[in-house]
matplotlib code that plots the C-alpha trace (Angstrom):
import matplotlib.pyplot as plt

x = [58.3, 60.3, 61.9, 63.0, 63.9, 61.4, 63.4, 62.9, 59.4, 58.4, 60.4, 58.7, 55.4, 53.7, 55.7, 55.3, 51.5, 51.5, 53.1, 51.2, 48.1, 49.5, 49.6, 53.0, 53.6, 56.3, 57.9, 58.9, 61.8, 63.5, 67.0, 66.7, 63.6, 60.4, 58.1, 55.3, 53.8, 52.1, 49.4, 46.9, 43.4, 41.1, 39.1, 36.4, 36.8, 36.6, 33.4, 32.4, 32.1, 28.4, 27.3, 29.0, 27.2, 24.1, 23.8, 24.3, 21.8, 19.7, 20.6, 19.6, 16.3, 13.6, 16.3, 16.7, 19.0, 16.6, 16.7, 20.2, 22.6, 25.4, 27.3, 25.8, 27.5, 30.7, 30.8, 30.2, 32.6, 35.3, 34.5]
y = [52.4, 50.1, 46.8, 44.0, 40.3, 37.6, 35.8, 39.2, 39.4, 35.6, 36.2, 39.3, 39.1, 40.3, 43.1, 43.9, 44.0, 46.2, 48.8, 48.8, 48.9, 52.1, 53.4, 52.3, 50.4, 47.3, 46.0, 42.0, 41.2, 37.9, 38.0, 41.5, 41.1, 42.8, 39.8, 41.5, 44.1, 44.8, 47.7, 48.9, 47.5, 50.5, 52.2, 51.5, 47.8, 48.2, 46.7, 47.9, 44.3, 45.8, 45.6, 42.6, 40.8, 42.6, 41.6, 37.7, 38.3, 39.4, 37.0, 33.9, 35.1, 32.5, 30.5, 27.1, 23.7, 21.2, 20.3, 19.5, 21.0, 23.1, 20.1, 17.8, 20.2, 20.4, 16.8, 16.1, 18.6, 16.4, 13.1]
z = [41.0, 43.2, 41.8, 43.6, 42.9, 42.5, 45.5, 47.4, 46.4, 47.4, 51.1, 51.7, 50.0, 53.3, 53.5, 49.9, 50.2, 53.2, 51.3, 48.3, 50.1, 51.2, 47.4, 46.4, 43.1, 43.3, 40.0, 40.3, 38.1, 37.3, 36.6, 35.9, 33.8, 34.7, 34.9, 36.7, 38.7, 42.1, 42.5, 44.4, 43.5, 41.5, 43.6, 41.9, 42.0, 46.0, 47.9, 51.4, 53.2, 54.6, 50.9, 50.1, 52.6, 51.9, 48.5, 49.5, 51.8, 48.8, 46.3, 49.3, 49.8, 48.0, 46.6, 48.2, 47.7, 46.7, 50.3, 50.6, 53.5, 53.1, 55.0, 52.6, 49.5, 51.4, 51.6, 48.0, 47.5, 49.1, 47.0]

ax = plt.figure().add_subplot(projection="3d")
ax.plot(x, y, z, "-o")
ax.set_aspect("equal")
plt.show()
């Protein structure tokens, strides 16, 4: 497992993901200390976007918002 500095790991973060999305496991240390670890998701834990959507599609149908907009949410959201 690679390690690299906390200062490394916020500078590069980008970087850092690339590669473990490419299998590898990073360790994060600070000040020498292992305080915490980046790995590739489980496999099983990993949704095709198709079903993703799919199943909002799903879970929409014959539900409604009391008549309300989804701009009128967003905007209550804000106050």
């Amino acid at each position: 497992m690679t390690t690299v500095g906390s200062y490394e790991a916020k500078t590069h973060l980008s970087q850092l993901l690339d590669r473990v999305a490419k299998g590898e496991r990073i360790l994060i240390t600070k000040h020498g200390v292992p305080v915490a670890a980046l790995i590739p998701p489980d496999p099983r834990f990993r949704s095709d976007v198709r079903e993703a959507v799919a199943a909002l599609k799903e879970f929409g149908k014959g539900r409604s918002l009391g008549g309300l907009s989804v701009r009128d949410l967003i905007e209550e959201g804000r106050r």
